[in-house]
C-alpha positions, 0 to 999 in steps of 0.5 A, spaced: 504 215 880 509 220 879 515 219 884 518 212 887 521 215 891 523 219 898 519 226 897 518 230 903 512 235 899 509 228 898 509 227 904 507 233 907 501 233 902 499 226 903 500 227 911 495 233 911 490 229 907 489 223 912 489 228 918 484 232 916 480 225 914 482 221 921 481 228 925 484 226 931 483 232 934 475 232 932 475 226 935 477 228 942 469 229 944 467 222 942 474 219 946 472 224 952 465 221 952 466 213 951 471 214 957 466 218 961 462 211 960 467 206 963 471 204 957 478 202 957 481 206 951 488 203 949 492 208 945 497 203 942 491 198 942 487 203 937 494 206 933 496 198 931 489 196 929 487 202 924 494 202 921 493 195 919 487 196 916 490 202 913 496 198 910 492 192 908 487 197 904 494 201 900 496 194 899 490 190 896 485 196 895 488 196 887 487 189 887 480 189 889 478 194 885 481 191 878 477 185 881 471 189 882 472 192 875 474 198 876 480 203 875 483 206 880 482 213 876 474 212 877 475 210 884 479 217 885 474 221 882 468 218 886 473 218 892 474 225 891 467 226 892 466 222 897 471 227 901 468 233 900 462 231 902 466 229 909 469 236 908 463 240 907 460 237 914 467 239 917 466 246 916 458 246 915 457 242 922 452 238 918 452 230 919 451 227 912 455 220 914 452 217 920 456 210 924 450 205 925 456 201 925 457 194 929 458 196 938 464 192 941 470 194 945 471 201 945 478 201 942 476 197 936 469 198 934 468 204 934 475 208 934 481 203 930 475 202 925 471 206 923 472 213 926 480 213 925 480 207 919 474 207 916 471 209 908 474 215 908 481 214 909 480 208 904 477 212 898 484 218 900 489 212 900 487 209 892 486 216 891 492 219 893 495 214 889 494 216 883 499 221 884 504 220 890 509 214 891 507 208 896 512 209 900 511 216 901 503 214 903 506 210 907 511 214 912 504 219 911 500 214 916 505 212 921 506 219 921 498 220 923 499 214 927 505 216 931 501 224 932 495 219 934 497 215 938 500 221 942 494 225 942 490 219 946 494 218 951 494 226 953 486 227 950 484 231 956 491 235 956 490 237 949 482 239 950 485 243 957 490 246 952 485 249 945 480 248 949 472 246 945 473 253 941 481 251 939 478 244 936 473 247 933 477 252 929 482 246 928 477 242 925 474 248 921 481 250 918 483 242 915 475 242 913 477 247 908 484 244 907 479 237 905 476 241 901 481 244 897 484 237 895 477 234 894 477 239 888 484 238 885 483 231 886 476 230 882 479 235 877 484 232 876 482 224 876 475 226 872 479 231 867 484 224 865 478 221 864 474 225 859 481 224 856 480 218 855 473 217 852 475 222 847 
């Protein structure tokens, strides 16, 4: 880890990481569609039980992995191929992820977990702590929570505002964002790796 401290790159770069992986804006179909069913969708409701999860996960995922056997490096490296598979289906348009997750209350299951809180973010969150200091995660996701939070109370006005094609170019952009720290990520993490064998 290389800073303990309050660093505003850090913050910077880990907040785009987690907003491509969360994709709240990618999002706002799958949101429009489940109220178009009659769900209740509660902003604070999805906000506080995805960013509970995510912490829990920050706090305990080292642990379970040194549990498991496994060392944070290894598990960034398969991480890291892990999110640019979920950036080639962003730019591709292509599903290779699919939820045949639990059904339950909207706000719960499928949005807090796993849409917004979900593998991708946990395997971003050990990742990204192989380089940037825990409070600067941290102050990254309430970030992403807060602009979240934000976005589903005004969904239908943001989807009036960009439009379908402006979703899709956002979501298009911060696909090829996921792309590009995918790789540093695996390079880097495999690259310390092979150090370590030799």
């Amino acid at each position: 880890m290389s800073n303990l401290g309050f660093d505003f790159m850090q913050i910077a770069s880990a907040f785009i990481v987690l907003f491509a992986i969360i994709d709240p804006l990618g999002s706002i179909p799958i949101i429009l569609s489940l109220e178009g069913k009659g769900e209740r969708i509660r902003a604070w409701e999805v906000v506080l039980v995805a960013l509970i999860i995510m912490i829990v996960f920050l706090f305990a995922g080292e642990w379970i992995l040194n549990f498991l056997g496994v060392d944070i490096k290894s598990f960034a490296a398969a991480g890291a191929i892990i999110l640019f598979l979920m950036a080639l289906e962003m730019v591709c348009d292509i599903e290779i992820f699919k939820n045949n997750g639990p059904k339950g209350t909207a706000s719960i299951i499928p949005l807090a977990f796993p849409l917004f809180a979900g593998p991708g973010v946990f395997t971003a969150l050990v990742a990204l702590q192989v380089e940037y200091s825990t409070l600067n995660i941290v102050i990254a996701l309430v970030l992403n929570m807060c602009f979240l939070y934000f976005e589903l109370r005004a969904t239908k006005l943001i989807k009036q505002i960009l439009g379908e094609s402006g979703i899709y170019i956002i979501r298009k952009f911060f696909g090829i964002v996921l792309l590009a720290i995918a790789v540093k990520l695996f390079t880097t993490n495999i690259a310390s790796l092979v150090q370590l064998t030799q």
